[in-house]
Kinemage of the C-alpha trace (Angstrom):
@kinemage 1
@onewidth
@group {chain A} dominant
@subgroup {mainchain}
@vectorlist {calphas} color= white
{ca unk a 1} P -28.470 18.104 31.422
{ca unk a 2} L -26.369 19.961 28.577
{ca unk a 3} L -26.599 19.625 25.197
{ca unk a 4} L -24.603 16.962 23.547
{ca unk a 5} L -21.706 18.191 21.478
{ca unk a 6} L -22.455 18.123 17.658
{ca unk a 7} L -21.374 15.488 15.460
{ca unk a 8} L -18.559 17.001 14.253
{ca unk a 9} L -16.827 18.450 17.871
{ca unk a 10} L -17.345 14.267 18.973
{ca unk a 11} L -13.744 12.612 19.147
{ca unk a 12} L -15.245 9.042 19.151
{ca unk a 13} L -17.030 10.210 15.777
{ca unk a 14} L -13.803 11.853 14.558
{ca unk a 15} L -11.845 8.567 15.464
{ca unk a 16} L -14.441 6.678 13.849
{ca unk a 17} L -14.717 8.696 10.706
{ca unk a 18} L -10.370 8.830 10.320
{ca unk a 19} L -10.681 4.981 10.896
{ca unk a 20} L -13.375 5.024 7.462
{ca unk a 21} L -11.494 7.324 5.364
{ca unk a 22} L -7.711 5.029 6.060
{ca unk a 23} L -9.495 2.485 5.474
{ca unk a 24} L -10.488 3.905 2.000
{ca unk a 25} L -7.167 5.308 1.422
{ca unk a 26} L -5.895 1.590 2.165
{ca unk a 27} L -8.481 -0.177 -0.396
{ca unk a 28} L -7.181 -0.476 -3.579
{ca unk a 29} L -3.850 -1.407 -2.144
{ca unk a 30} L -5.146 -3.810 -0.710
{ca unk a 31} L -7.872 -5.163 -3.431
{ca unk a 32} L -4.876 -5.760 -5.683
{ca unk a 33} L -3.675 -8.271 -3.546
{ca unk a 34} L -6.808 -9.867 -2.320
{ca unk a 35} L -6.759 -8.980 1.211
{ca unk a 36} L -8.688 -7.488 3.708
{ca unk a 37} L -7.898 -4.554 6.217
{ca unk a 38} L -8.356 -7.282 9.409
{ca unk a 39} L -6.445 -9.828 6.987
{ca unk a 40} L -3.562 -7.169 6.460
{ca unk a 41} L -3.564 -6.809 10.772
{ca unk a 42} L -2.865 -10.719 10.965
{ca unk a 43} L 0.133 -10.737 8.393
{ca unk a 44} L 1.455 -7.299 10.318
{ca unk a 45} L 1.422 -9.313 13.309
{ca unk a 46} L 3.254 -12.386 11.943
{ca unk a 47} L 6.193 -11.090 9.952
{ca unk a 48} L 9.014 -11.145 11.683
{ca unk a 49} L 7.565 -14.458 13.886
{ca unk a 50} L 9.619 -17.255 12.053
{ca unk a 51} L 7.503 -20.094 14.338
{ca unk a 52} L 4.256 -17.996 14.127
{ca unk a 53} L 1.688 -16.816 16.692
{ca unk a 54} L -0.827 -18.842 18.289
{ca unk a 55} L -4.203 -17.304 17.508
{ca unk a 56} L -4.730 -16.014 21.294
{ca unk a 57} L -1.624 -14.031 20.329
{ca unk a 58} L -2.607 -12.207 17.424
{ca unk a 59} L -5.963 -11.868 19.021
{ca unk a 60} L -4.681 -10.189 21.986
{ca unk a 61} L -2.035 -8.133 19.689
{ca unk a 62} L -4.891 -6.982 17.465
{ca unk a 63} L -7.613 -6.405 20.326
{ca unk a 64} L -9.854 -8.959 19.260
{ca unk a 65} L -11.562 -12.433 20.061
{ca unk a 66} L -9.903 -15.252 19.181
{ca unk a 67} L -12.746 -16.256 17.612
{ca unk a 68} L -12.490 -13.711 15.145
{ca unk a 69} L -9.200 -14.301 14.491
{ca unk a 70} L -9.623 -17.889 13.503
{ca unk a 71} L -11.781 -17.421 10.663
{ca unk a 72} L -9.336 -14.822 9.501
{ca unk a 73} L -6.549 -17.526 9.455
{ca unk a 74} L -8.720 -19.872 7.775
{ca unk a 75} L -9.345 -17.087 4.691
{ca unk a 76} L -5.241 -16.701 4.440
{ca unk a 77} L -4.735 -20.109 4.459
{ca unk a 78} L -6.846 -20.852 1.559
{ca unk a 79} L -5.245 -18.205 0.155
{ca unk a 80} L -1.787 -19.933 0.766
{ca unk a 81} L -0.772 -16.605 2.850
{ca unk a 82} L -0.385 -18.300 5.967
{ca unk a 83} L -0.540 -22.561 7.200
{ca unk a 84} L -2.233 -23.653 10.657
{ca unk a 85} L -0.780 -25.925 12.405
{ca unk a 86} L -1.730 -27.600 15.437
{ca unk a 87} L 0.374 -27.347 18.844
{ca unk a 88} L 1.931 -30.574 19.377
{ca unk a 89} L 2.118 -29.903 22.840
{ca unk a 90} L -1.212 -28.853 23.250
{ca unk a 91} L -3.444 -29.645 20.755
{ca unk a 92} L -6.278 -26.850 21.494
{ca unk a 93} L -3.442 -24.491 20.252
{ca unk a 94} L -3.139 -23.233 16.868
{ca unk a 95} L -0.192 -21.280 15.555
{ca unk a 96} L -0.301 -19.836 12.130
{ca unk a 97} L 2.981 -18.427 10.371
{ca unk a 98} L 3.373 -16.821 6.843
{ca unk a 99} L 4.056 -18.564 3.885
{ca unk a 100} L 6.877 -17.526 1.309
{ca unk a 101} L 3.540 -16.092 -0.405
{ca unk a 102} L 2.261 -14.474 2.732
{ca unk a 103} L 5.648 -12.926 3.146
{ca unk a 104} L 5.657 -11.935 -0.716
{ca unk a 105} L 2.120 -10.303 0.281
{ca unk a 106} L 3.460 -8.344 3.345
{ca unk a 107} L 6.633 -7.271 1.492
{ca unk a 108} L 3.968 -5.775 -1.161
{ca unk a 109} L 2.363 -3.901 1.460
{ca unk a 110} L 4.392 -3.984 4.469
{ca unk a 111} L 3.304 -0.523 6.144
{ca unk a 112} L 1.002 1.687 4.284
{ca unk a 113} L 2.041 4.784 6.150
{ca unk a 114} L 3.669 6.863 3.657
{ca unk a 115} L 0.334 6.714 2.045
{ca unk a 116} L -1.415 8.127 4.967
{ca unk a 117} L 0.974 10.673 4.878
{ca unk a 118} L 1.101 11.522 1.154
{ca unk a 119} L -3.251 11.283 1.317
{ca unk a 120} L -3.241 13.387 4.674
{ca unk a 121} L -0.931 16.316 4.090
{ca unk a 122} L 0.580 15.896 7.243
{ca unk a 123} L 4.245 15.581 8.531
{ca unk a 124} L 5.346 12.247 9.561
{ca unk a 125} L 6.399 13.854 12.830
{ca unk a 126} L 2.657 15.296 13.051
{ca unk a 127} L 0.796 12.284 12.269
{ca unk a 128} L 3.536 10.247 15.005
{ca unk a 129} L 2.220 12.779 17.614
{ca unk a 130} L -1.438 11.894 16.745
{ca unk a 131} L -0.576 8.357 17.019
{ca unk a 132} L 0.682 8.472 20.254
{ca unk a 133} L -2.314 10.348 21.783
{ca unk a 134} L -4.719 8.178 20.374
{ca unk a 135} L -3.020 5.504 21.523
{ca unk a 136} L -2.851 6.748 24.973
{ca unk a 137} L -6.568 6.959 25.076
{ca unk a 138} L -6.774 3.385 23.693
{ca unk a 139} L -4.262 2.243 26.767
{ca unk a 140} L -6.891 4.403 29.297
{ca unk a 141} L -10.221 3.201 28.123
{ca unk a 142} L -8.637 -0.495 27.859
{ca unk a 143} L -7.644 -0.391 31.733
């Protein structure tokens, strides 16, 4: 058997350790407005979606459970970022849509990668490129 790779040489520790330090990059941003990195996913996911997403839509958007999704919603709604409301069709449903405050929030925020770039040192055009590959190995490990 060979020798495992050190620490450092380990993509999923690399991707792991990237995901940790945009994460930090992201947190004051974010503290200001009293939001969460998952919480910031969910409002990425619903601008632009006038009638909302059902919950099993922004799971599946964000690669998650629905069931981590709903207490999510339940945070930005008692934050008045978002409202639930109930399928009338099908009641098991739940869509949730942005408030004029949730869209005030995402306007504040609304993507965070020219400070990625700016933290990073990296050209736009680089950090696209990186992007892409990692999100070709997300699309290959998924399947």
């Amino acid at each position: 058997m060979a020798d495992p790779l050190p620490l450092d040489e380990q993509l999923c520790f690399s991707l792991y350790a990237a995901t940790i330090a945009i994460n930090r990059a992201y947190k004051p941003v974010l503290d200001r407005l009293g939001i969460t990195y998952p919480q910031f996913l969910v409002l990425q996911v619903l601008h632009g979606a006038a009638e909302g997403r059902a919950i099993g839509e922004i799971a599946e958007r964000l690669a998650l459970e629905p069931s981590t999704i709903t207490p999510l919603a339940k945070r930005l709604e008692a934050a008045g970022l978002v409202t639930r409301l109930r399928n009338p069709a099908d009641e098991r449903q739940v869509r949730v849509r942005l408030t004029d405050a949730g869209e005030a929030c995402w306007a504040e925020t609304g993507c965070l990668a020219p400070l990625i770039v700016a933290r990073s040192g990296m050209a736009p055009e680089r950090l696209a490129a990186l992007n892409r590959e990692v999100a070709a190995l997300r699309r290959a490990l998924a399947e």
